[in-house]
C-alpha positions as CSV (number, residue, x, y, z in Angstrom):
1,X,13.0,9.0,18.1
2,X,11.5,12.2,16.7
3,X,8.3,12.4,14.3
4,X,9.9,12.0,10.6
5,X,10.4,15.4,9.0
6,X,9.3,13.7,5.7
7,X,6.0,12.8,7.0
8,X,5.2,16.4,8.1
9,X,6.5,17.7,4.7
10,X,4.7,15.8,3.1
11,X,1.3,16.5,4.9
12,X,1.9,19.7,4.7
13,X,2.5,20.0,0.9
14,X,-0.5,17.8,0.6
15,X,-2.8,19.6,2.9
16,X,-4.8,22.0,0.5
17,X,-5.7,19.7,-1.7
18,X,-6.8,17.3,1.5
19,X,-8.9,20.4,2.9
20,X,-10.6,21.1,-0.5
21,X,-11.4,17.2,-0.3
22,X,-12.8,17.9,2.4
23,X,-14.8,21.0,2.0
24,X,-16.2,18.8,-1.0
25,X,-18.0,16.3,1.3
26,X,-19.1,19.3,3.3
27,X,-20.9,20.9,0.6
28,X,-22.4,17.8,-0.4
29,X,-24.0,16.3,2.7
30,X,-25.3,12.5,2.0
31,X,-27.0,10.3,5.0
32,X,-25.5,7.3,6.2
33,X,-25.3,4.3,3.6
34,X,-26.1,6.9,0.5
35,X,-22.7,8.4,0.7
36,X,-22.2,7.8,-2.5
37,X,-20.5,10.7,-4.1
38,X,-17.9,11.0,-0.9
39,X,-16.7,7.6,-1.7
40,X,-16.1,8.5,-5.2
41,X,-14.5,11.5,-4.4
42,X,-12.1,10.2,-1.6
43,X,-12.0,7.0,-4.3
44,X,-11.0,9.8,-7.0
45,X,-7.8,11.3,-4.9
46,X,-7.1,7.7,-3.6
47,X,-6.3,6.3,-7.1
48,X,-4.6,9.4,-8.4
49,X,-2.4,8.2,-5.5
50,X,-1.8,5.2,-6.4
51,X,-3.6,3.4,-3.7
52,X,-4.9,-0.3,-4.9
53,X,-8.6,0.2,-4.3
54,X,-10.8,-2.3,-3.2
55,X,-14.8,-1.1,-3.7
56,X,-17.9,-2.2,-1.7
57,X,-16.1,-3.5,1.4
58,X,-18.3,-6.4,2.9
59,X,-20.2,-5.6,0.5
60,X,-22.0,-2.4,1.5
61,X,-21.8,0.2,-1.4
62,X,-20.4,2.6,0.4
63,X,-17.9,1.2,1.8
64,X,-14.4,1.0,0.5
65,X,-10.3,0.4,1.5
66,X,-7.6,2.0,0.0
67,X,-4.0,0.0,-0.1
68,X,-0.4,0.5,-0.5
69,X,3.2,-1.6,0.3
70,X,3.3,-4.7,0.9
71,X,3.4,-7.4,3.5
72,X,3.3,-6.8,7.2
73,X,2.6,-5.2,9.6
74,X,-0.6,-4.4,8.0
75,X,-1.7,-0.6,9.6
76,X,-5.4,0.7,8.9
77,X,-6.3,4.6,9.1
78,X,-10.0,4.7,9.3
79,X,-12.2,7.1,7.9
80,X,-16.0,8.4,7.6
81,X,-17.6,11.0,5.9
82,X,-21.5,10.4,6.6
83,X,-23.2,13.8,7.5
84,X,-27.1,14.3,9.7
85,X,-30.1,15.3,8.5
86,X,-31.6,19.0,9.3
87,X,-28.5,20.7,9.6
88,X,-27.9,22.6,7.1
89,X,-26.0,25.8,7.8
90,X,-24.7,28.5,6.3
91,X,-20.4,28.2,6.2
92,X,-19.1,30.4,8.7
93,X,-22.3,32.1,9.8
94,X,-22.8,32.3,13.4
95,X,-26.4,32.5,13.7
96,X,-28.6,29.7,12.3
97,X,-29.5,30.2,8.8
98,X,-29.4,26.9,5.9
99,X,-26.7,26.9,3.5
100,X,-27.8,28.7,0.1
101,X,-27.9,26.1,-2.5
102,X,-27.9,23.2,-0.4
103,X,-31.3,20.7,-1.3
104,X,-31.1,17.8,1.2
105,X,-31.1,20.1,4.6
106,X,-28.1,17.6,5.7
107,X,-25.2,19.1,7.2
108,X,-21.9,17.7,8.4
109,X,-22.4,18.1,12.3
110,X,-20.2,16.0,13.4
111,X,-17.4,16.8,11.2
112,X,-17.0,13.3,9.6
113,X,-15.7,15.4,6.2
114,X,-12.7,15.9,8.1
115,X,-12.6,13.1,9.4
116,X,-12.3,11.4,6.5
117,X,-10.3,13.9,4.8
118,X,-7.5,13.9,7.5
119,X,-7.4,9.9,8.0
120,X,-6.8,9.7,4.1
121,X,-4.1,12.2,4.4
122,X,-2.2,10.5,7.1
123,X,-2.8,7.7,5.0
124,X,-1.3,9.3,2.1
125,X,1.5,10.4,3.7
126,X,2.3,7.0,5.4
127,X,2.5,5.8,1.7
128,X,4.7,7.7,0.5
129,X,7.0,7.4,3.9
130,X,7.4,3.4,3.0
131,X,8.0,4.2,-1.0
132,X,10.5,6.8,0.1
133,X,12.8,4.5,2.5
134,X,12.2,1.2,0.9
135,X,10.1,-0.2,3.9
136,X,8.1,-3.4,4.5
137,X,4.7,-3.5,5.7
138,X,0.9,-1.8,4.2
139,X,-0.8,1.0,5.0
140,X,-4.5,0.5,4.7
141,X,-7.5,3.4,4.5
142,X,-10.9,2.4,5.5
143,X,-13.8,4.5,4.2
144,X,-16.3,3.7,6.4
145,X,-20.1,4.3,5.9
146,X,-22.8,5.0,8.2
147,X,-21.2,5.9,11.7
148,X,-24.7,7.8,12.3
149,X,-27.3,5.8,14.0
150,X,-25.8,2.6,11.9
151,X,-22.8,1.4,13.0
152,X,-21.5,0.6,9.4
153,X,-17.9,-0.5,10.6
154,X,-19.9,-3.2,12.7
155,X,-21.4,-4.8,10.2
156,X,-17.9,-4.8,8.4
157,X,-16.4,-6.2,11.3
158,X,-18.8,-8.8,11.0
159,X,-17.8,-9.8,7.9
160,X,-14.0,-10.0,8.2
161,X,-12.7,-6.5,6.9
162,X,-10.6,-6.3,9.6
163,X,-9.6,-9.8,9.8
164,X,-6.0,-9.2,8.9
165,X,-5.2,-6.1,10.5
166,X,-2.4,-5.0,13.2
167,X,-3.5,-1.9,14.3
168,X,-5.6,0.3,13.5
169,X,-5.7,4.4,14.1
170,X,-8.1,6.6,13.7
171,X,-9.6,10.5,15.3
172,X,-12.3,12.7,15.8
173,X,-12.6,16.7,15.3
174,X,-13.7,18.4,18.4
175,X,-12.9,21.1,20.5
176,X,-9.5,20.2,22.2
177,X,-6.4,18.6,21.2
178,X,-5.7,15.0,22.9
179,X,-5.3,11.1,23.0
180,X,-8.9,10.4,23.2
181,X,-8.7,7.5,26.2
182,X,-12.8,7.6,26.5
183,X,-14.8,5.2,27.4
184,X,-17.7,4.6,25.0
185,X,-21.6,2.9,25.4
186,X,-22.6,-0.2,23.7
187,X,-26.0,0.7,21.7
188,X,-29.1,-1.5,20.1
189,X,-31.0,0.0,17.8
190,X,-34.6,-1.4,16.2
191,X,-37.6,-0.1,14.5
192,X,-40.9,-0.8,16.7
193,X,-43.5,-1.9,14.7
194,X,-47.3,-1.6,16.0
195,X,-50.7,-2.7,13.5
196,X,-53.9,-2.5,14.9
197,X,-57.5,-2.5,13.1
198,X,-58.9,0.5,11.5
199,X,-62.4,1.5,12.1
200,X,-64.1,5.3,12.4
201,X,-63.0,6.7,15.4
202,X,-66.6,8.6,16.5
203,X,-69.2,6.1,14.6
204,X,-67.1,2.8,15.8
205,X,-64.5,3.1,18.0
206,X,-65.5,-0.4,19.8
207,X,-64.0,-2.2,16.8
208,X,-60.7,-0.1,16.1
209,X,-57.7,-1.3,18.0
210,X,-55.1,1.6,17.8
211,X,-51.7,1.2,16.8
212,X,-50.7,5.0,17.6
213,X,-52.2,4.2,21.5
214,X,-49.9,1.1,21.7
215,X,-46.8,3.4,20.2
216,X,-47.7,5.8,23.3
217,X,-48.0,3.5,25.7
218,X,-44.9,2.5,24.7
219,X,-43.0,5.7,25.3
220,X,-44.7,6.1,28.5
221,X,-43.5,2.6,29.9
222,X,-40.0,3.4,28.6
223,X,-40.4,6.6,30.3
224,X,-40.9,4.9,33.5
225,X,-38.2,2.6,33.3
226,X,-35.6,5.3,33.2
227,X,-35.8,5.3,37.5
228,X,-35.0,1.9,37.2
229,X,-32.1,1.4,34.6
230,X,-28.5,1.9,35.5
231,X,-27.7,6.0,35.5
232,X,-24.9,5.9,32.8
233,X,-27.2,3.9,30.4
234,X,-29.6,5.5,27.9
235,X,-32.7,4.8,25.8
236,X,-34.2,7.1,23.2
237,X,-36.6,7.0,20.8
238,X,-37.9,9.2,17.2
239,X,-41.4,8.4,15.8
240,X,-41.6,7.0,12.8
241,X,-45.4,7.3,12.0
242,X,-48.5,7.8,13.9
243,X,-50.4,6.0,11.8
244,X,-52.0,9.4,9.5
245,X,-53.4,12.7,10.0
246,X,-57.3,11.8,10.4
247,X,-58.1,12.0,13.8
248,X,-61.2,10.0,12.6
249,X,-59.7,6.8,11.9
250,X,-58.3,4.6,14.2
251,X,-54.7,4.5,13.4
252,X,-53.8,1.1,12.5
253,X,-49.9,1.5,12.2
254,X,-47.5,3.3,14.3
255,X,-43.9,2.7,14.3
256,X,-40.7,4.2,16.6
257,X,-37.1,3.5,16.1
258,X,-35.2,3.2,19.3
259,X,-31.7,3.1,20.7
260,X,-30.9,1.8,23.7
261,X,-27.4,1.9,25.1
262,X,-25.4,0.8,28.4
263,X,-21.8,1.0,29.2
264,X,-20.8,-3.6,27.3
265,X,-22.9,-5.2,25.0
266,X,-24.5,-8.1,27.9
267,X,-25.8,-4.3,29.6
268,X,-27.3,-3.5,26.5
269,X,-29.3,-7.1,25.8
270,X,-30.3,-6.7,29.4
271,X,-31.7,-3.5,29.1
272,X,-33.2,-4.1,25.2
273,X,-34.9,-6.9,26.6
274,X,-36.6,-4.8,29.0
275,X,-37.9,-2.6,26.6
276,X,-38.5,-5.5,24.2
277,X,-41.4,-6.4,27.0
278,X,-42.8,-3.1,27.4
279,X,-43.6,-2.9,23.4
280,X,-45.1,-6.9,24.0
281,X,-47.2,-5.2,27.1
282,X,-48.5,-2.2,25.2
283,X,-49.7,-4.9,22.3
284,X,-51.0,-7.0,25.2
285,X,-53.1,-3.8,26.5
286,X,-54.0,-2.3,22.8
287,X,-55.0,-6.0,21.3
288,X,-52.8,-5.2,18.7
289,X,-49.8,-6.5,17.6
290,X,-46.1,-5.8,17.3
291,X,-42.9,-6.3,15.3
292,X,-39.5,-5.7,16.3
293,X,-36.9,-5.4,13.5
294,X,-33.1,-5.0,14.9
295,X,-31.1,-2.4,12.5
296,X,-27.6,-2.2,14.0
297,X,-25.6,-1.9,16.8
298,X,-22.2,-1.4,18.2
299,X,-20.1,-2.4,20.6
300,X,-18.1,0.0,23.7
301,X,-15.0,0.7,23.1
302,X,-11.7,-1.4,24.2
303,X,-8.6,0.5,25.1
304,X,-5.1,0.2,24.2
305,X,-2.5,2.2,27.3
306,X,-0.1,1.0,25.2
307,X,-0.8,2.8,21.4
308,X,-2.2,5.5,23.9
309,X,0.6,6.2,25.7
310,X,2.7,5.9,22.2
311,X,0.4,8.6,20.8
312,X,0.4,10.7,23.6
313,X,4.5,11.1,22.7
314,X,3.7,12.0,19.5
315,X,1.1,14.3,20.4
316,X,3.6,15.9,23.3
317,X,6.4,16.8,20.2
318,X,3.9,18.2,17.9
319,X,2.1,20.2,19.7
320,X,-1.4,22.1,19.8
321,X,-3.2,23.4,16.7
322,X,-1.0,26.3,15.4
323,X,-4.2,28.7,15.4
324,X,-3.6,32.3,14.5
325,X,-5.5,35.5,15.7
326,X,-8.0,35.0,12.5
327,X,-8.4,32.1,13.6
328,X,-9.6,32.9,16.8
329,X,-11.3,35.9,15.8
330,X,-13.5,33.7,14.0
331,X,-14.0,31.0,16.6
332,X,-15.3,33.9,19.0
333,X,-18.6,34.7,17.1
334,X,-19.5,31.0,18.2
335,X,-18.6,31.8,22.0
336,X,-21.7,31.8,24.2
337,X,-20.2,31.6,27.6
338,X,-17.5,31.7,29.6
339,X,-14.1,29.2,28.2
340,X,-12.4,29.5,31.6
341,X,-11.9,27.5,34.2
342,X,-13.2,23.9,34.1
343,X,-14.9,23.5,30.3
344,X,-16.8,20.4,29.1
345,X,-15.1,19.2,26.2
346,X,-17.4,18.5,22.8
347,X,-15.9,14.6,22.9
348,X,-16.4,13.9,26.5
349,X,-14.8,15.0,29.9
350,X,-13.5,18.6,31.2
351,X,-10.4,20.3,31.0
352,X,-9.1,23.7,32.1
353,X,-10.2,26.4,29.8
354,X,-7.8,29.5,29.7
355,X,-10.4,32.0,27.9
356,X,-9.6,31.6,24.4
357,X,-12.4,30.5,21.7
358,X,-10.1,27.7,20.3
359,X,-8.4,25.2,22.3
360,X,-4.3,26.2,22.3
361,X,-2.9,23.5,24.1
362,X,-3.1,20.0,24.2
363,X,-4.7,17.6,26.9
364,X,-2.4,15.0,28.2
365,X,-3.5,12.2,30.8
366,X,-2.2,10.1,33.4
367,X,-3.3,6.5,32.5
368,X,-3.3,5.4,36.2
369,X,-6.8,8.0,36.6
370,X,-10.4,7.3,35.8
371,X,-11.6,6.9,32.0
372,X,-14.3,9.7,31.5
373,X,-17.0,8.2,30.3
374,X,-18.6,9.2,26.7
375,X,-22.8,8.3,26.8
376,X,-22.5,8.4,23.2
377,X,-21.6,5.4,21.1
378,X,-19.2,5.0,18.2
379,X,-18.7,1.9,15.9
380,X,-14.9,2.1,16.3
381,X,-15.9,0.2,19.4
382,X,-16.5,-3.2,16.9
383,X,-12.8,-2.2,15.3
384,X,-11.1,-2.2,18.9
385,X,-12.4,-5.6,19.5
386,X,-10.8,-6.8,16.7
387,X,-7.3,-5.1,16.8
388,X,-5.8,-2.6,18.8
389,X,-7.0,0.8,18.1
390,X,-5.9,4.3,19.2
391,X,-7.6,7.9,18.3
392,X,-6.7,11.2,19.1
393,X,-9.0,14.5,18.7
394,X,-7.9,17.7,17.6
395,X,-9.4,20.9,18.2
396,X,-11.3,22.3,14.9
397,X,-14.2,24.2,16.2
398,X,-14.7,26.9,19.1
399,X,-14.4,25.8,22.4
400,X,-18.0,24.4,23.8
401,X,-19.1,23.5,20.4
402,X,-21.4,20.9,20.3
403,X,-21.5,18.2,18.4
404,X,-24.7,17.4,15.9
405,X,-24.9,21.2,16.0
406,X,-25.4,23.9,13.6
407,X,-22.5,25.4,14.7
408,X,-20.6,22.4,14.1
409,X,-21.3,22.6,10.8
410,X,-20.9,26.5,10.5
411,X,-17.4,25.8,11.5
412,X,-16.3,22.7,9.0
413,X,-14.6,25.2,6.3
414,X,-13.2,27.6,8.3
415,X,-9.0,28.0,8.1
416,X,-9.5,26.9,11.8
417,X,-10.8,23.5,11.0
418,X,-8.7,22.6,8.0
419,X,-5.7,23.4,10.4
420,X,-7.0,21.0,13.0
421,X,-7.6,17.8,10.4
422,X,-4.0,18.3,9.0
423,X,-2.5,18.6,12.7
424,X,-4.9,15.5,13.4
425,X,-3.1,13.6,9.7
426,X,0.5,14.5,11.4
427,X,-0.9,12.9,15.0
428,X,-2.0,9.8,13.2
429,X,0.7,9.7,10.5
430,X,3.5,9.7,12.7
431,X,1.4,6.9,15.3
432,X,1.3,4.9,12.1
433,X,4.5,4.8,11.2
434,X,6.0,3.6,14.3
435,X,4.1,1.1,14.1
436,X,5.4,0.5,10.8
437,X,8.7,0.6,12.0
438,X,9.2,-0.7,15.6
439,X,8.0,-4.3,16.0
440,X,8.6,-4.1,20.1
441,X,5.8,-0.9,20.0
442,X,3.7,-3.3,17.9
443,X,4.2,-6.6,19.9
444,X,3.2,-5.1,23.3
445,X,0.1,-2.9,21.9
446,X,-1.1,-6.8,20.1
447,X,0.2,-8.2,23.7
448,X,-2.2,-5.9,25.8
449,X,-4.9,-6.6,23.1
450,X,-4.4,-10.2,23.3
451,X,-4.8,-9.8,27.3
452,X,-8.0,-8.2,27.4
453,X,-9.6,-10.2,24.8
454,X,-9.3,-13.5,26.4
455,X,-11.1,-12.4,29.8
456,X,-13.8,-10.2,27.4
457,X,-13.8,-12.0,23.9
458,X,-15.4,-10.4,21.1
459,X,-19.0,-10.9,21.1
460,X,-21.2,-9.2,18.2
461,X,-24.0,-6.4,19.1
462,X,-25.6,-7.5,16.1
463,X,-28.1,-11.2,16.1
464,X,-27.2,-13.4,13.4
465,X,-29.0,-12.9,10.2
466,X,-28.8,-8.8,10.9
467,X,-27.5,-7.2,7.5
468,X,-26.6,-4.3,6.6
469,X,-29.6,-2.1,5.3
470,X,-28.4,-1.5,2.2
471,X,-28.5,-5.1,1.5
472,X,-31.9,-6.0,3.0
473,X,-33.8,-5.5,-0.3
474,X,-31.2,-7.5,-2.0
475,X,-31.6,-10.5,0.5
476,X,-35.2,-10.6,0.1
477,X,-35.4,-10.8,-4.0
478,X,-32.8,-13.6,-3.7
């Protein structure tokens, strides 16, 4: 059975106004959980659909679903559209310079405006599929807040927004065109609170205790632990506040906020703990004291061979990214070394580069070989242990392109990039309508599922009574 010609009609008729969706998110970059005019613009195109909207999903503000048809199966297409702070650029320029008019400094660097944009076209397009033939069964859009250093679909997971889900699909702009069968890292992340006592630093130093020293010695004993923590886990760490900028006062705050990561969640607890006792040793040492307030998490994620290998079909009759020689004149301003022979790819793993700045093929897999393994994290990871869950990744950007980059961001309006999120809608599109449509495809992907969540059941990153941040403030006054 051959992808529906409707469904790529349709995404293709739809596509401009999808792209200029999305180049509207780009040029206005909000942080994770203050997203707040993305949602209303995807919210905007949604309801001129004639989606059934449903706002504040689990009750973050910036966090929505999008519905059409009815009954089952019940299909999500998730999206995101959170961008990072500092990266401002310039569209299109290849050296690094801020985009003119743009405030914040925030760019899209991981190309979540896509993301977004493409998942609500597939979406779209599945909607109109079921109107069209008269067919059972919802399509559901997730916006989705907060992928960033948050983990905003766990905390939605948490609180049941998946609950009723079949299947779920979903993808990621990068640099090549595949079936994204990655493994992912479970992360922990927590502010590190240190107070001490204040005193002058030259006349009195006997009866200052310094927060700032505790911080260090911190970040020194983390340092050391590195030799003896597994090799394909990770901690890091950004400092919050060093307690002011008088060198003659003993600091008496000082606050990091760290991530720790390791391939499952029980890894991760193990390894937080760890770190959890070098803060309580660096207090111990300082005589000062320390808080440790958890902010999010999420967990690795679980794969499906089954919705994989389904997808990889669908990927095999489309096709790579029809790029042109514009196209890949463009791309080559953001070359900066060789694209042939063996090429790390932006979303994990290798594969054979031909030369070319844009990826013009696609990567297929044999599922009987290794998982490469991704030591970054992703929050789909809490959606895959709730339903099956299949992405793909479509080449957007030059090859070599990293993510959380400048150049990622110089790249996000560029004809290359709108082609790869409407190739990315038809990938996910036609995935979610067989689904849709064939209930033995559906039975064994919810069969596998079933299978590997009784010998690993679910098990939240996130400690009871962790919110989400938005919500903190609101806990507190009630």
């Amino acid at each position: 059975m051959s992808v529906d010609p409707y469904l790529l009609g349709t995404i293709d008729e739809l596509g401009p106004q999808y792209t200029a969706l999305s180049d509207a998110i780009w040029n206005n970059p909000e942080l994770r959980w203050e997203e707040h005019a993305s949602v209303d613009a995807q919210i905007a195109v949604a309801e001129a659909e004639g989606f059934t909207v449903s706002r504040a999903v689990a009750g973050i503000p910036t966090a929505f679903s999008a519905e059409a048809g009815s009954g089952t199966p019940v299909i999500a297409i998730v999206g995101e559209y959170d961008a990072l702070a500092g990266l401002s650029q310039k569209s299109g320029s290849a050296v690094p310079e801020p985009e003119p008019g743009n405030e914040t400094g925030n760019g899209q660097g991981c190309g979540h405006h896509l993301l977004g944009g493409g998942s609500l076209l597939a979406a779209t397009a599945v909607k109109r599929y079921l109107d069209a033939n008269g067919l059972p069964g919802t399509v559901r859009y997730y916006g989705c807040p907060a992928e960033e250093a948050a983990a905003g679909k766990t905390f939605m997971v948490k609180e049941g927004a998946f609950a009723d889900v079949d299947a779920a699909v979903s993808w990621h702009p990068g640099d090549t065109t595949t079936v994204q069968r990655i493994r992912t890292l479970a992360y922990i992340q927590a502010y590190v609170r240190f107070t001490g006592i204040a005193s002058h630093a030259g006349v009195s130093p006997e009866r200052g205790r310094s927060a700032l020293d505790a911080l260090e010695l911190m970040n020194v004993g983390t340092n050391f632990l590195r030799e003896h923590m597994p090799s394909d886990c990770r901690i890091h760490y950004a400092i919050l506040d060093t307690g002011g900028r008088s060198p003659n006062v003993v600091q008496a705050s000082a606050e990091a906020y760290y991530l720790v990561r390791s391939p499952d969640v029980a890894g991760m607890r193990e390894l937080f703990a760890r770190v959890t006792k070098i803060a309580e040793g660096a207090a111990l040492m300082t005589e000062t004291t320390v808080e440790i307030e958890i902010d999010g998490g999420c967990s690795d994620i679980l794969p499906n061979v089954v919705l994989e290998d389904s997808m990889q079909e669908r990927l095999r009759e489309l096709g790579p990214v029809p790029f042109d020689a514009g196209d890949l004149e463009s791309a080559s301003a953001f070359i900066t070394e060789t694209t042939s022979g063996r090429t790390a790819s932006t979303l994990g793993g290798e594969f054979e580069g031909d030369g070319s700045a844009l990826h013009t093929d696609i990567i297929t897999f044999d599922a009987r070989t290794p998982r490469p393994t991704l030591t970054g994290s992703s929050d789909l990871g809490d959606v895959s242990r709730v339903t099956p869950l299949v992405q793909c990744a479509t080449a957007c950007v030059a090859v070599g392109t990293a993510a959380h980059s400048w150049q990622m961001v110089a790249q996000g309006k560029l004809p290359a990039a709108h082609k790869g999120m409407i190739h990315a809608a038809k990938i996910m599109a036609a995935t979610a309508a067989d689904l849709l449509t064939d209930a033995e495809l559906l039975a064994s992907a919810r069969k596998e599922f079933t299978s590997r969540t009784s010998e690993t059941p679910y098990d939240s990153p996130l400690p009871d009574g962790v919110i989400a941040p938005p919500l903190r403030g609101a806990a507190v006054a009630v």
